[in-house]
Every structure is written in structure tokens, then in C-alpha cells.
SELO-903842 format. One line per field, with one value per residue: x, y, z of N, C-alpha, C, CB in turn; residue number from 1. Coordinates in steps of 0.05 Angstrom, whole numbers, plus 5000, padded with zeros to 4 digits. Glycine has a CB too. Layout:
<recs>
n.xx = c(X  ...)
n.yy = c(Y  ...)
n.zz = c(Z  ...)
ca.xx = c(X  ...)
ca.yy = c(Y  ...)
ca.zz = c(Z  ...)
c.xx = c(X  ...)
c.yy = c(Y  ...)
c.zz = c(Z  ...)
cb.xx = c(X  ...)
cb.yy = c(Y  ...)
cb.zz = c(Z  ...)
k = c(NUM  ...)
</recs>
This chain:
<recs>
n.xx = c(8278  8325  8321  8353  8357  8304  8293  8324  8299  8255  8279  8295  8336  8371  8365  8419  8430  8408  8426  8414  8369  8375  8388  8391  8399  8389  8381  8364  8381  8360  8365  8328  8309  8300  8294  8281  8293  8243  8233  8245  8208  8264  8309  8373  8385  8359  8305  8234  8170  8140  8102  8023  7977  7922  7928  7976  8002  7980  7949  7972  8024  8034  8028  8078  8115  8109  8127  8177  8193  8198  8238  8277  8279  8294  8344  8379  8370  8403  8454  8462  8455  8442  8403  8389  8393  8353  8285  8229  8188  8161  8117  8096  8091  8059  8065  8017  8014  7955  7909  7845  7805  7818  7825  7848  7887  7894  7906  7958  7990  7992  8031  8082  8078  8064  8114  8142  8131  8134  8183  8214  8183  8149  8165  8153  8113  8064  8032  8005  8007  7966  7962  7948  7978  7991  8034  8097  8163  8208  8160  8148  8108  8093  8121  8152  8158  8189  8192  8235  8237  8306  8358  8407  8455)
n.yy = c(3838  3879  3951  3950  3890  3886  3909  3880  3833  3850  3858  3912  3966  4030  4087  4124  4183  4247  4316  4374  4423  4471  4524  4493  4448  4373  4347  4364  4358  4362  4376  4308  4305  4282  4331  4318  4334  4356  4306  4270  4233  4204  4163  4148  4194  4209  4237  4210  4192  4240  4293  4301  4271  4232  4246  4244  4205  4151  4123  4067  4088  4134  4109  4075  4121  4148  4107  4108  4153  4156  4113  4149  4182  4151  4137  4189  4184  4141  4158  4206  4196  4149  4082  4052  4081  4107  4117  4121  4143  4201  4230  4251  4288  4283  4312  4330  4335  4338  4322  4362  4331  4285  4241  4214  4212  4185  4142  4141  4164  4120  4091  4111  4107  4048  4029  4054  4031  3977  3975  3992  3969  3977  4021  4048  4068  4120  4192  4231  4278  4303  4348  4372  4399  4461  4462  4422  4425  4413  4378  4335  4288  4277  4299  4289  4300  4286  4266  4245  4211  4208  4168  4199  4181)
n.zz = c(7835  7808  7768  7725  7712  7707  7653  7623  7617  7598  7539  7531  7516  7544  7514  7480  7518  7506  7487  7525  7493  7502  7546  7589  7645  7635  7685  7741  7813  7877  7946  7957  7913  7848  7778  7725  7658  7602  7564  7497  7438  7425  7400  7406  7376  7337  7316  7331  7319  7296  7290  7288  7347  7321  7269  7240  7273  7302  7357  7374  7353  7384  7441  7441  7434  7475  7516  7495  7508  7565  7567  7554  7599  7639  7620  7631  7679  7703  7669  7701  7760  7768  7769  7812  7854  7858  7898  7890  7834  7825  7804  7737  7681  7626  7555  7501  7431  7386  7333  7318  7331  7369  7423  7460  7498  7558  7543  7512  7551  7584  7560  7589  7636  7640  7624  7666  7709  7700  7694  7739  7779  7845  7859  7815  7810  7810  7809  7757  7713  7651  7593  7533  7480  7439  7404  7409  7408  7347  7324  7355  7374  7426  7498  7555  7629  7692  7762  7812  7878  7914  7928  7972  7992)
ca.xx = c(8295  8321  8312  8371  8354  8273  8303  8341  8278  8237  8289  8303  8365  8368  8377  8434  8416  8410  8434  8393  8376  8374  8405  8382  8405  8382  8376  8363  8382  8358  8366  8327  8288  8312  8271  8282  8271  8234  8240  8224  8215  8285  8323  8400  8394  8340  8272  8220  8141  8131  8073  7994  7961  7904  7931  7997  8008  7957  7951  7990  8040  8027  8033  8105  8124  8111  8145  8217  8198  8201  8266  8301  8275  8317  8370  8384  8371  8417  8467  8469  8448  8441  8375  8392  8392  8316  8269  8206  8180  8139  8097  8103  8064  8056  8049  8020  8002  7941  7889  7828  7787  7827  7816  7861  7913  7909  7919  7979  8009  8001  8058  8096  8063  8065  8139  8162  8114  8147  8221  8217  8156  8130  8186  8149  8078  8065  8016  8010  7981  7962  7974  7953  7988  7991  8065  8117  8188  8219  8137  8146  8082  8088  8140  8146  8179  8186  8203  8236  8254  8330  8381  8430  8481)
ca.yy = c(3846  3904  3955  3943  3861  3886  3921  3861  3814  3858  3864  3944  3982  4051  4097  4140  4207  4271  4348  4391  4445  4503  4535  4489  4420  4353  4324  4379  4350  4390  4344  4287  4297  4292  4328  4312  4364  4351  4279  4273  4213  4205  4149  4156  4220  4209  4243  4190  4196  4268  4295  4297  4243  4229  4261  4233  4183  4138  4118  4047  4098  4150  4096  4083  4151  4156  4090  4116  4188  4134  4113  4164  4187  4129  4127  4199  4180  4120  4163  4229  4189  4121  4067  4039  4104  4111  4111  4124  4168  4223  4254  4257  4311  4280  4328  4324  4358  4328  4334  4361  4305  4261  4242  4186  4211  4178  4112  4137  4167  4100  4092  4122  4099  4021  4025  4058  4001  3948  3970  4001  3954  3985  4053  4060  4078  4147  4205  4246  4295  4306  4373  4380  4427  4463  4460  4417  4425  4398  4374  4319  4274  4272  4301  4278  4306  4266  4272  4221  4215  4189  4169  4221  4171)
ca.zz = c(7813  7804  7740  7699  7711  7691  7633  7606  7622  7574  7514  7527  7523  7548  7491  7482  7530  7499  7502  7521  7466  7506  7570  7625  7648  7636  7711  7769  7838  7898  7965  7953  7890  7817  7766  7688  7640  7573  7547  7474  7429  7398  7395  7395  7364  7312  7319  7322  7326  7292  7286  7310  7351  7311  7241  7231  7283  7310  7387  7383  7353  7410  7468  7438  7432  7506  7526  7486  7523  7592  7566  7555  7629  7657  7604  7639  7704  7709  7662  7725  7793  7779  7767  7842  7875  7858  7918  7876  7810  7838  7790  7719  7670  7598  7539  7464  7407  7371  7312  7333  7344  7378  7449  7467  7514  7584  7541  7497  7572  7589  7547  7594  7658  7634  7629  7693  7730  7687  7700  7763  7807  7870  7853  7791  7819  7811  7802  7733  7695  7619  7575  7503  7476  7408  7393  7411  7388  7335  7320  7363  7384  7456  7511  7585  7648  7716  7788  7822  7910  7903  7949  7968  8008)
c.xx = c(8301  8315  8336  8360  8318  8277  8312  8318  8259  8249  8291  8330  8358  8383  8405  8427  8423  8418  8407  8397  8360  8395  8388  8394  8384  8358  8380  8359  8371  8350  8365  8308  8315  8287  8278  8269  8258  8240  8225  8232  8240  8303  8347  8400  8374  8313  8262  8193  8130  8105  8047  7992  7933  7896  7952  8008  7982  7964  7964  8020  8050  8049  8068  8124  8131  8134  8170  8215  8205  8235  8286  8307  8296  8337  8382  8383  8394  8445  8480  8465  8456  8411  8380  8396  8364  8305  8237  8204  8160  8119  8115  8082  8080  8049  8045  8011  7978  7925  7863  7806  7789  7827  7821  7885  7915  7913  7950  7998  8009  8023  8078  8095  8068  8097  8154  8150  8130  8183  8222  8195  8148  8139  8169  8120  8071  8030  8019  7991  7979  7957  7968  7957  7981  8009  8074  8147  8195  8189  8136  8113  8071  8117  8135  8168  8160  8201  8202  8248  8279  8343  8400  8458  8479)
c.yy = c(3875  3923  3950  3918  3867  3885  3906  3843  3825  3866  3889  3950  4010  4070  4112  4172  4226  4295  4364  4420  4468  4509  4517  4451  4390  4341  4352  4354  4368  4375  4326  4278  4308  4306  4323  4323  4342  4322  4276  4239  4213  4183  4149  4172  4217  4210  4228  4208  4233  4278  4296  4280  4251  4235  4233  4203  4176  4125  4102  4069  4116  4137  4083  4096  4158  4129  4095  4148  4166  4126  4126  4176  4177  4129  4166  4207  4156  4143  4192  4223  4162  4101  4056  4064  4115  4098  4109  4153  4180  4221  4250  4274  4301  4301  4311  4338  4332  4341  4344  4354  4278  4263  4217  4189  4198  4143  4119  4149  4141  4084  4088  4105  4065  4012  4026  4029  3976  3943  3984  3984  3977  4022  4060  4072  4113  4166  4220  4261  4298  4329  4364  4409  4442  4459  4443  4416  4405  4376  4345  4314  4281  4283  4287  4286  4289  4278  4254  4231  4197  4183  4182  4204  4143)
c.zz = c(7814  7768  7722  7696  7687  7657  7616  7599  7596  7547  7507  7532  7534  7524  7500  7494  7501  7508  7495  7497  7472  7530  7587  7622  7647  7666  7731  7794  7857  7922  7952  7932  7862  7800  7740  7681  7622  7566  7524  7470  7406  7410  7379  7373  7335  7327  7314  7324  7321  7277  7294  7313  7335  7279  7238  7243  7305  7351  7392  7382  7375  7439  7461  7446  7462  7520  7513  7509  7555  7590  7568  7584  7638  7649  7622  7670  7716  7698  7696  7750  7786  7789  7799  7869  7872  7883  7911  7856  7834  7826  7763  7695  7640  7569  7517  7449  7386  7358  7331  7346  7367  7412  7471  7489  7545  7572  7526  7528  7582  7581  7569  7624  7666  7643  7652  7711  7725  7699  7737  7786  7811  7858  7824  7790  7821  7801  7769  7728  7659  7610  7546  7506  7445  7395  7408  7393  7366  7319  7325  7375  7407  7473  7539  7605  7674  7735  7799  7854  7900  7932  7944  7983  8009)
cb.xx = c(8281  8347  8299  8405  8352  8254  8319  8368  8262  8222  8278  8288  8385  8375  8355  8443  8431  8395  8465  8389  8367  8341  8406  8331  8416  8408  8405  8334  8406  8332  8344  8325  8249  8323  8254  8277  8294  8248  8237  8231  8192  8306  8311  8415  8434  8342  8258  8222  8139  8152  8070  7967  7956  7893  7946  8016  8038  7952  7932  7989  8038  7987  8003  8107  8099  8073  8136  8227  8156  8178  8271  8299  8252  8314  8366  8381  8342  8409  8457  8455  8413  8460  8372  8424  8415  8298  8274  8185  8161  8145  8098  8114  8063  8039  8060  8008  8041  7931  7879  7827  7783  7858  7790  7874  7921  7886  7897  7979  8002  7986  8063  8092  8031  8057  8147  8154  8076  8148  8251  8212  8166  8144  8234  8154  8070  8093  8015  8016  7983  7943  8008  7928  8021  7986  8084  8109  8210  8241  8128  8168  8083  8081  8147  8144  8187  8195  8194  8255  8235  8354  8390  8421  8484)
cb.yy = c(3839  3911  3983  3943  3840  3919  3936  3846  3816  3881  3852  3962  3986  4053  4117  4137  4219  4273  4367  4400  4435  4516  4570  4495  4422  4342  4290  4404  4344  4418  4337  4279  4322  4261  4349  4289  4398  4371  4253  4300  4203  4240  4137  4135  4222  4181  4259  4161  4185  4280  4287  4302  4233  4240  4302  4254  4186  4109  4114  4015  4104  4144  4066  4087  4173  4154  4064  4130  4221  4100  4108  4186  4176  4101  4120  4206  4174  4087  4165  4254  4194  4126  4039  4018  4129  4094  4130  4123  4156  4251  4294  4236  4358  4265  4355  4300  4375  4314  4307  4368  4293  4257  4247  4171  4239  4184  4087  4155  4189  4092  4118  4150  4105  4017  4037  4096  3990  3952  4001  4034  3936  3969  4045  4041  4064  4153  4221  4232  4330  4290  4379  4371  4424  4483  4484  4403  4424  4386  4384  4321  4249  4234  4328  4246  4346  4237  4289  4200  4200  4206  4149  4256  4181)
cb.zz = c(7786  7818  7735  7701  7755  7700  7639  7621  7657  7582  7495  7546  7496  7575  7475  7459  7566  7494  7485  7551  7431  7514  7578  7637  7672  7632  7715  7768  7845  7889  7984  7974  7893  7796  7768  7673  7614  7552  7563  7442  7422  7391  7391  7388  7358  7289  7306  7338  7364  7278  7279  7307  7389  7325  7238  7234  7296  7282  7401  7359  7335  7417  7476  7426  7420  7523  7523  7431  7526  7588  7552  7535  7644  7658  7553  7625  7711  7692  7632  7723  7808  7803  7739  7842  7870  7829  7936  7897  7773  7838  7808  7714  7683  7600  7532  7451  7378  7381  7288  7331  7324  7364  7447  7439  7517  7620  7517  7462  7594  7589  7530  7588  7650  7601  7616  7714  7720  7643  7667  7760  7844  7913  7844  7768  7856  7790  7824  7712  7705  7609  7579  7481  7481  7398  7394  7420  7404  7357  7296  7378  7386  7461  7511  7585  7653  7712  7803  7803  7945  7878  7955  7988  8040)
k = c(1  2  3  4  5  6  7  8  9  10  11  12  13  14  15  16  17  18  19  20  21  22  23  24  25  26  27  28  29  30  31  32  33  34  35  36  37  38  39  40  41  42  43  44  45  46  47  48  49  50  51  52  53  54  55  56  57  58  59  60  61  62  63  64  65  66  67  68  69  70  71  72  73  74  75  76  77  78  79  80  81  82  83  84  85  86  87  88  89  90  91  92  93  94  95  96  97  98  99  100  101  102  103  104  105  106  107  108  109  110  111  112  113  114  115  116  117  118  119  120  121  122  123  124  125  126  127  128  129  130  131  132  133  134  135  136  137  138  139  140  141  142  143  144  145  146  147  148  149  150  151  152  153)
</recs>
């Protein structure tokens, strides 16, 4: 299968991309790697999932948060290259902002992790890392940037 077919198989759409809200672009090419800036949780233009993991939003909420941040990945990877010009995700570095007790993040990056595997197979296997942070913008839950090998021809 490929991932649009995955994509349909699991009852996902790809959200509506976003602008970036500063000076830098979305989707850097450079040869044969894409990187994707920042992916938050927002769905067609509405902030979702705001707030601490472990205060405000709870880890099912979390592992969400990360699977729409996954989406939007793709929904701006298909929108500037193209889901069939993917050779494999690289690397992706998960952030979040949580309470100070909480200690749940390589399941709510699984969020993130779950999805590329699901829509992408073998192409969706990748390394990562995890970041709490103290801030994120807009006092979003969770962010996520990725690096994918693409095809250039």
C-alpha cells in the first residue's frame, strides 16, 4: 500500500497545512533530505491540546497531540514534495511542556512514532529524541520536527 491508500484504511485526512509564524519556511529541501520545521497540534487552524502534560492534559490526550503533530508533518510533506517521493523519516525530536511530576513522554511521542509506522510501513521506522521543555508557543502540549531522505527525480 502506499500512504495515501494507509491513510484512507485508517479514517485520516491530512489537516489543512499551516503558515509558519515567523521568518523561516515550512519544508527545507537540501539534496536529498527534507527537514520540517515545528509541527504543532492544530487542526485546520484551531489550536488543539493546550497546555501541561500532567496538569491540563492527560497522556491519552498527549499521545493525540503528537499523532495530529504527525499529521500535520505529512499534511506538509505531501503539500511541498509529495507522500510518494518519501524514501524514509530520518529522525524526529519530540517536544513538551509538562507539570512537574509527570513522566510519561516516550509513550505520548509514541503518538507520533505510531502514526508514521502506520501510514508510512518500513519508510516510517525511524530514530528520535525527546525534549521537555518549559515553554512552548502559543502553550501548546507537545511540538515535533522530522527529517525525511526523499526522492529528488
Amino acid at each position: 500500500m502506499n500512504p495515501k491508500e494507509n491513510l484512507q484504511k485508517l479514517n485520516l485526512e491530512l489537516p489543512k497545512i499551516s503558515t509558519p509564524g515567523g521568518s523561516y519556511i515550512s519544508v527545507n529541501v537540501r539534496e536529498n533530505i527534507a527537514y520540517i520545521a515545528i509541527q504543532f497540534p492544530i487542526l485546520n487552524e484551531e489550536y488543539l491540546y493546550q497546555g501541561r502534560l500532567g496538569n491540563e492534559i492527560s497522556n491519552e490526550q498527549g499521545y493525540k497531540a503528537m499523532e495530529l503533530c504527525a499529521l500535520n508533518v505529512l499534511a506538509q510533506v505531501e503539500n511541498k514534495i509529495g507522500l510518494d517521493k518519501i524514501v524514509g523519516l530520518n529522525h524526529m525530536d519530540a517536544y513538551f511542556q509538562s507539570g512537574d511530576n509527570w513522566d510519561n513522554s516516550p509513550m505520548v511521542a509514541n503518538g507520533a512514532s505510531d502514526l508514521f509506522t502506520k501510514v508510512l510501513e518500513e519508510k516510517g521506522k525511524h530514530s528520535r529524541a525527546i525534549f521537555g521543555v518549559e515553554k512552548l508557543p502559543r502553550n501548546f502540549s507537545v511540538g515535533l520536527t522530522t527529517t525525511f531522505t526523499i526522492k529528488t527525480k
